[in-house]
N, C-alpha and C positions, 0 to 999 in steps of 0.2 A: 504494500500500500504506500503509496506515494504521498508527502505531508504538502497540503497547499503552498502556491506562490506566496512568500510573504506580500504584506499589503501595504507595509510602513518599515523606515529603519532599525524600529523597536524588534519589531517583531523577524527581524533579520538576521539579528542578533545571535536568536534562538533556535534558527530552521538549524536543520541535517543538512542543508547543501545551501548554503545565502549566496553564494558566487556566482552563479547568473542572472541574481535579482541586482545584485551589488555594478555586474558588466549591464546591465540596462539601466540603473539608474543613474550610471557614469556617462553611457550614452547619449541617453535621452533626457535627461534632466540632471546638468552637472552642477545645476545651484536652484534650491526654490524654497520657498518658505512652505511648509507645512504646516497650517494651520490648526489642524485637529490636533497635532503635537503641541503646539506654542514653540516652534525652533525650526533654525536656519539647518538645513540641509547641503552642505558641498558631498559631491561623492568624485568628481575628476580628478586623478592625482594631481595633475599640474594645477589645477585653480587652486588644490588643496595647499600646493606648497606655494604657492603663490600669496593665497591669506596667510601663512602662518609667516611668513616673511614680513608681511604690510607693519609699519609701526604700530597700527591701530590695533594689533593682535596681538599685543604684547604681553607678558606676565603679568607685570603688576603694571598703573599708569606710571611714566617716569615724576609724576609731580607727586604720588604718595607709595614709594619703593616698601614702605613697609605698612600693612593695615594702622590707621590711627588708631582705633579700640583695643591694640595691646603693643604700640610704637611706644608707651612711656616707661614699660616696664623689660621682664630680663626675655618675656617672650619678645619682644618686638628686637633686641638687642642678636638674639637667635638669628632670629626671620631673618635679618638684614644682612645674615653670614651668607646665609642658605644660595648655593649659586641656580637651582631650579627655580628658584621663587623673587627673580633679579634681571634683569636684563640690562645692569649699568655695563660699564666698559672693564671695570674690574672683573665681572662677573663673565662677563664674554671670554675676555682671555683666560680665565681662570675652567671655562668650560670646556674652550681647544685643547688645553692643554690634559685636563679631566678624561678629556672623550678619547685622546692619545694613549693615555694608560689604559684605562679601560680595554681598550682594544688588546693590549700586549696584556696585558692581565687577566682578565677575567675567562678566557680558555684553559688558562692554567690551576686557576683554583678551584681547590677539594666541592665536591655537592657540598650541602649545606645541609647541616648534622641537625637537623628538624625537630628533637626530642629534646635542643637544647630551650627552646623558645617556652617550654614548661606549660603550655596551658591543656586544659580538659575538655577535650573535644566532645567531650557527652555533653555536655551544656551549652545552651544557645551562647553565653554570655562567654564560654571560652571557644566558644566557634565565632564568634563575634571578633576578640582579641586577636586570635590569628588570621584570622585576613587581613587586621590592620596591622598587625607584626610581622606579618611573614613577606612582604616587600622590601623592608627595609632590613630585614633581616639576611633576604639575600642578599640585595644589593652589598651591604656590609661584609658576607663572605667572599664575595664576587670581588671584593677591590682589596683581599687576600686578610681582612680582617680575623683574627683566631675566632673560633664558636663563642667564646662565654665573652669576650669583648661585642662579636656582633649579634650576642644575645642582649647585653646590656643595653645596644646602639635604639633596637628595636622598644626597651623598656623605657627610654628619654624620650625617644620621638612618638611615642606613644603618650607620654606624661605634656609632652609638647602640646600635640596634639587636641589634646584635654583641656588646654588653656586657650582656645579660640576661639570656639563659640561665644556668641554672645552672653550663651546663660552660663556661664565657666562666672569663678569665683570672682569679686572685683580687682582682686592683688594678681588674678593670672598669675601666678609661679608654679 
């Protein structure tokens, strides 16, 4: 039994086979707004890499590099390291240089010893934590970090993390 056409991006997401719905909407509509969705729609590589170039696509806006609702404290002090979350010129060169390692590195380092991340997959709440751990978790073993260091890495930017929201504590730390 064959699962229908997707009908929307969303639902794209999720089919058994999205890559013929994905080469027709590359085709036939390489930019459109979707309104049932409420969001902008690019599916063309090249337009794609063409917005993400545009200034206008930037990270953060260059006139506020770090959220004001946690810019006065140690999270905003963080954030303004962060080279993902930056688009100044330090941050640029600092990412050539980043994405050079990476390259020579990250083929070389050990899987990522999973059992170090500690949480209880039986519960929503530590099925929950590992999703938001276990990216940075790799990432951390990937640029040849030992386990319980890029277990720690995983436990700060999680703690990080926890201080952004608006409903997070007023001291954010």
């Amino acid at each position: 039994m064959s699962t229908p056409f997707p009908t929307d991006p969303l639902q794209a997401v999720t089919h058994a086979d999205p890559y013929p719905y994905y080469a027709t909407l590359a085709r036939d509509r390489p930019l459109y707004r979707d309104t049932r969705l409420g969001l902008w729609v690019a599916s063309d590589p090249r337009l794609i890499r063409d917005i993400m170039r545009h200034p206008a696509a930037r990270v953060r806006p260059l006139s506020e590099p770090v959220p004001k609702g946690i810019a006065a404290g140690p999270a905003g002090l963080l954030f303004g390291r962060f080279l993902r979350m930056n688009d100044g010129p330090r941050q640029r060169r600092l990412k050539t240089l980043f994405s050079g390692f990476l390259a020579q590195q990250a083929p070389l380092a050990p899987a990522p010893d999973w059992q170090r991340l500690d949480v209880d997959a039986r519960s929503a709440r530590g099925i929950d934590r590992c999703l938001h751990a276990a990216p940075v978790f790799a990432q951390a073993c990937a640029i040849g970090l030992p386990g319980a260091v890029a277990a720690e890495c995983a436990r700060d930017i999680g703690a990080f993390l926890a201080a952004l929201p608006p409903s997070a504590a007023e001291d954010r730390t």
